[in-house]
Structure formats: structure tokens, C-alpha cells
RODO-2510 file (C-alpha; in nm, 4 decimals, decimal comma):
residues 191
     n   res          X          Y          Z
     1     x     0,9458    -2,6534    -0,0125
     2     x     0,9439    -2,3111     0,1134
     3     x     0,7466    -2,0844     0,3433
     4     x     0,7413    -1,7660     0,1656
     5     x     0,5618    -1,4346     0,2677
     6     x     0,5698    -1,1487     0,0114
     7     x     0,5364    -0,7791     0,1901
     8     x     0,4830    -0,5070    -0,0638
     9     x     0,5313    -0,1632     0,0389
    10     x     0,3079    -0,0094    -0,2168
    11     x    -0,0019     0,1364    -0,0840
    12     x    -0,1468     0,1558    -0,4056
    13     x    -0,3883    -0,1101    -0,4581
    14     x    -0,2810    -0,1644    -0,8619
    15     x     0,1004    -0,0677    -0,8481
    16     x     0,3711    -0,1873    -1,0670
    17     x     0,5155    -0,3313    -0,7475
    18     x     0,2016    -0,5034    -0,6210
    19     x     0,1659    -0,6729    -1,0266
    20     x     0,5110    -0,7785    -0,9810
    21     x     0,5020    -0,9154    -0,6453
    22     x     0,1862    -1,1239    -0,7781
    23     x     0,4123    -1,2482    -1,0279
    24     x     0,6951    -1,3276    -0,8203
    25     x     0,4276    -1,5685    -0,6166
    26     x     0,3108    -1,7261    -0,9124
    27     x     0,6858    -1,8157    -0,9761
    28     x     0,7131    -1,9361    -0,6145
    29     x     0,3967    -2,0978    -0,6175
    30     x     0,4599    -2,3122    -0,9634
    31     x     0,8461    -2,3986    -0,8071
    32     x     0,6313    -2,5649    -0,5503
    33     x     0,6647    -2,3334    -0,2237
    34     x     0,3976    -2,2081    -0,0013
    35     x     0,3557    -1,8101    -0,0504
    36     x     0,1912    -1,5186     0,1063
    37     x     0,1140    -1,1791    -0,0357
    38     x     0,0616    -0,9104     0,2429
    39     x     0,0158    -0,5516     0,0828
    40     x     0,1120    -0,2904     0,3509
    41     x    -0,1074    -0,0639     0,1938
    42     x    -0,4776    -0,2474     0,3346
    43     x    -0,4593    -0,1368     0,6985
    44     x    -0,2479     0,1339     0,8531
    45     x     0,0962     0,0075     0,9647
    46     x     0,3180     0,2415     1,1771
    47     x     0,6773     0,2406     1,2314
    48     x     0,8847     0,1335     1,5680
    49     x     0,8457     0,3552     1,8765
    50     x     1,1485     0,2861     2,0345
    51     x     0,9847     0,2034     2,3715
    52     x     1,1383    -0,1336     2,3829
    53     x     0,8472    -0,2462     2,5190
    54     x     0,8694    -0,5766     2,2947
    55     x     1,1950    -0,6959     2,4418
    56     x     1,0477    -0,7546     2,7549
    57     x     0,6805    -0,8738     2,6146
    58     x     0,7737    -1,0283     2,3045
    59     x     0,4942    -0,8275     2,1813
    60     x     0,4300    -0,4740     2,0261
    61     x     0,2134    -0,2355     2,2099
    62     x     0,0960    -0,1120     1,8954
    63     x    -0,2107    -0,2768     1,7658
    64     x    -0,2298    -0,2481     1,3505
    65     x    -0,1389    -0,4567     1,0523
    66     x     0,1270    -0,6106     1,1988
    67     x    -0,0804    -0,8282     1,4485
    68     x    -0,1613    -1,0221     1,0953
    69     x     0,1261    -1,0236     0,9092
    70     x     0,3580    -1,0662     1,1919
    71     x     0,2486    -1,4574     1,3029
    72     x     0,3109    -1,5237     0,9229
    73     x     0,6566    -1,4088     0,9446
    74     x     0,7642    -1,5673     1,2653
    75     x     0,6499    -1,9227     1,0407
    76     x     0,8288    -1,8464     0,7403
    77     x     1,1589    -1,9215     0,6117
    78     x     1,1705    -1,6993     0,3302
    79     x     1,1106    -1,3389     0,2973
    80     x     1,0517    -1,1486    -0,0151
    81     x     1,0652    -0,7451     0,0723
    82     x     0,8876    -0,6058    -0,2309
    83     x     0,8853    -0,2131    -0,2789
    84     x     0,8781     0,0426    -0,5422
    85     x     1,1010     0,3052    -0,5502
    86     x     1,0178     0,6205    -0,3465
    87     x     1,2512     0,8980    -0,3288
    88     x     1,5656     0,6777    -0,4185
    89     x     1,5219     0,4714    -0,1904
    90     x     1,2555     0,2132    -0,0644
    91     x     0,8760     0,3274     0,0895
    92     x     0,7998     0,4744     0,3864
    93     x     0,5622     0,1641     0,4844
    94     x     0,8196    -0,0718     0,3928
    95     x     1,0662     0,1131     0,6144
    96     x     0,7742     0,1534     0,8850
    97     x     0,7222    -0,2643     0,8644
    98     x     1,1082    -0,3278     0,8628
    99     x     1,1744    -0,1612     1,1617
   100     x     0,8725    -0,3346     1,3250
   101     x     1,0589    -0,6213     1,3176
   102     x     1,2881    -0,5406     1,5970
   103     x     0,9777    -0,7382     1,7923
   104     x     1,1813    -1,0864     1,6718
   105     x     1,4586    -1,0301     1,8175
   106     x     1,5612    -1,1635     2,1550
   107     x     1,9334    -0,9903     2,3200
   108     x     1,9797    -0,8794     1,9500
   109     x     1,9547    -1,1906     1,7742
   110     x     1,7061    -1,2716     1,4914
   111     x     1,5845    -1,5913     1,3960
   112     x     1,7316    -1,7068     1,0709
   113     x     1,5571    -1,6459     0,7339
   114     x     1,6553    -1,6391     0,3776
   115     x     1,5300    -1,2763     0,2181
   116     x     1,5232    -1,1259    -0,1538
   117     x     1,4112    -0,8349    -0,2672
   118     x     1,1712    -0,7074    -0,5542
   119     x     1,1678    -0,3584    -0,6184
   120     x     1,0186    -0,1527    -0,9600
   121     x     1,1392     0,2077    -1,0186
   122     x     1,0032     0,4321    -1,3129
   123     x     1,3727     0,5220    -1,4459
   124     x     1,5913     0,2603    -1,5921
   125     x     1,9804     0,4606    -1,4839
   126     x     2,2374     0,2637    -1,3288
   127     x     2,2503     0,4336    -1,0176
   128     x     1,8456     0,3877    -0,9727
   129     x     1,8519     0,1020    -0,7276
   130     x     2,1862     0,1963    -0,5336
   131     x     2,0652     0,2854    -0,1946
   132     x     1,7879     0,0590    -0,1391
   133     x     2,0213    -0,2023    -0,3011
   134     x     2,2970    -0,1057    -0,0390
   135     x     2,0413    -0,0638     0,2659
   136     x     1,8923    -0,4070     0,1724
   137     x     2,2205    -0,5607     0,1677
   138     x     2,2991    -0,4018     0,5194
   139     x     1,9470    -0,4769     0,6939
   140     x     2,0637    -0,9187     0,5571
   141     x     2,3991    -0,8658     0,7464
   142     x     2,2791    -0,6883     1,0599
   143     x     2,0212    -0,9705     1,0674
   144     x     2,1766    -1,2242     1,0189
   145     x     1,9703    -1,2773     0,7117
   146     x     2,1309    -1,5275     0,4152
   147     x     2,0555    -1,2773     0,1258
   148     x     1,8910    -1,4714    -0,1706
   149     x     1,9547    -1,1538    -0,4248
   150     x     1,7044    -0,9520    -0,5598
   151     x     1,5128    -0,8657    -0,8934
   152     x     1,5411    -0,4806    -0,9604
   153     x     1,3016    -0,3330    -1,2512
   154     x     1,3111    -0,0103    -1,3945
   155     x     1,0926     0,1025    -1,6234
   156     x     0,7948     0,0901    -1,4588
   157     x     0,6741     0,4657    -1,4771
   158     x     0,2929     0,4994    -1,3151
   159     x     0,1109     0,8177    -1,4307
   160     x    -0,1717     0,9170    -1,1962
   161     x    -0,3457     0,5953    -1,1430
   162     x    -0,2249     0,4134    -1,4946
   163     x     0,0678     0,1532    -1,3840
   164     x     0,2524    -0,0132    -1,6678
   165     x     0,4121    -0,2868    -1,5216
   166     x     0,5577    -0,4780    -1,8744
   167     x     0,4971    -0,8379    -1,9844
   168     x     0,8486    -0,8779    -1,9626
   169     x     0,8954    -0,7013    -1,6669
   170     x     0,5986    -0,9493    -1,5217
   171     x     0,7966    -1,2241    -1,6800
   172     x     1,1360    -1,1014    -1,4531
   173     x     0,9741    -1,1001    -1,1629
   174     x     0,7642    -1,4337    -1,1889
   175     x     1,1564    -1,6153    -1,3042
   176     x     1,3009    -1,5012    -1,0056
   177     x     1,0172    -1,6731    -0,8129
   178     x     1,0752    -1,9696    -0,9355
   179     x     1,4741    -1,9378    -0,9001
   180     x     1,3872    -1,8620    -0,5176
   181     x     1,4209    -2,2713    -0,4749
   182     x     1,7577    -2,3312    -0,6018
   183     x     2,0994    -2,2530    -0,4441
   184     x     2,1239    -1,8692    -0,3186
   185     x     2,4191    -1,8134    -0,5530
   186     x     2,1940    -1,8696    -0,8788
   187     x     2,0119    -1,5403    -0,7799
   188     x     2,3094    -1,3162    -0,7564
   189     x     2,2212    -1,1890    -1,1011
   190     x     2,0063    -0,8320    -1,1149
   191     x     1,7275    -0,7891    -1,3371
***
């Protein structure tokens, strides 16, 4: 069994990303893992300072949503980095909470998790995912993170507060939850 925490770095509270996240932890959940969904969206979250003050303290000075999710990180050994596409690349809060946690590492080093990532995009072109893709795959190495794969949706357009987050796109996501227990090399495969 797995400890699995979800992030989504939507900050809508109905988004295509935050429907497939839920169905990525119904996956999980029916594979038989533990899961928790933190939307970064609830309570403000800002990014890193830079003051280094956490690698003497092994704590941030900044007091937001991090003092929750954070405890639930340092306890899990799986981490799902769900976000929808902003820009070409992945959200602002998403970047804000990855850099964040710079607080878990000690001379550099990072405890060892598994990661995956979720990510919905309006446009289906084969360049949509590309950068995030490439930045996610960076962020696992400098970690030391084994990289579990990821589940990449397009076409998932949202028009004003309308999301249309597909049955089969639902489907997708909540597969690749429950692939999350097998052997990393099973997930390699993009949605």
C-alpha cells in the first residue's frame, strides 16, 4: 500500500484538473493505497524566498498553506503533482508549492519519493505538454525522485466557469490511479 498525496495547482474550485485529480484518487483509492487531495487553490500559498532560512530551521518562515500540506508530504511515499496547463507550461501555484519544497532538503539531499504527474490542457497538439513534460522530468532527477510517468489530457477546454472534463478523460485519469501500484515501468505510457 501506498501513501499518496495529490497537489492540484488549479485554483479553480471545479477545474478539469481538480475532476481529474478526484479521479486519479478514486483509482488510487480502489488499488488499495491511502490518498490525499490538497487543492492549492483553498488558502494562499506563496513561492520560496530564498532566505534559506529553512536549512538552518528545518522550517519555513512563511506561515500559509503549506504548514498543512507540508506534514502530509514529509509522510508520504508517493506524490502525484496535478496541474492544468497555464501558459505552456504548469501553474503559477504549482510552481509556487514546488519550490517550497526546498524546506526537505538537508545539504541538498531530498528524501526519496516516487512522483507522477496529471496535467489537463484545453488543446490536444503534440507539442502541448512539452515543457511541463520536460521540467517535470528535470525537477524527478534533480530530486532524486523515481519518476512513476504521468497522464497528460488534452482536450479539456474550460469556458468562463463551464469545465468539460470528458468521461473518458475521467476514465484516463482514474486508470492511471490504479496503475500507480504496479512496477514504475507500466506507467511509461502517456495518455
Amino acid at each position: 500500500m501506498r501513501n499518496i498525496v495529490i497537489v492540484v495547482g488549479s485554483t479553480a474550485p471545479e477545474s478539469n484538473t481538480l475532476a481529474l485529480a478526484q479521479a486519479c484518487a478514486q483509482g488510487t483509492n480502489e488499488a488499495g493505497h491511502q490518498t490525499q487531495l490538497f487543492l492549492l487553490g483553498n488558502e494562499p500559498l506563496h513561492g520560496c524566498r530564498g532566505c534559506g532560512a529553512c536549512q538552518l530551521t528545518h522550517h519555513c518562515v512563511q506561515r500559509d498553506a503549506m504548514d498543512q500540506i507540508l506534514p502530509a508530504i514529509q509522510a508520504c511515499d508517493t506524490l502525484i503533482l496535478a496541474s492544468p496547463l497555464y501558459f505552456w507550461t504548469i501553474s503559477a501555484s504549482m510552481k509556487a508549492f514546488i519550490e517550497r519544497l526546498y524546506v526537505l532538503s538537508e545539504k541538498d539531499q531530498y528524501p526519496i519519493k516516487d512522483c507522477a504527474l496529471l496535467m489537463s490542457a484545453g488543446d490536444e497538439q503534440f507539442w502541448t505538454f512539452e515543457q511541463p513534460l520536460a521540467y517535470y522530468h528535470f525537477l524527478t532527477q534533480a530530486l532524486g525522485w523515481q519518476d512513476l510517468g504521468s497522464c497528460l489530457i488534452g482536450g479539456c477546454p474550460g469556458h468562463g466557469r463551464h469545465w468539460e472534463a470528458k468521461p473518458a478523460a475521467l476514465q484516463k485519469a482514474e486508470s492511471f490511479g490504479r496503475l500507480l501500484g504496479n512496477r514504475p515501468k507500466l506507467l511509461k505510457a502517456h495518455a
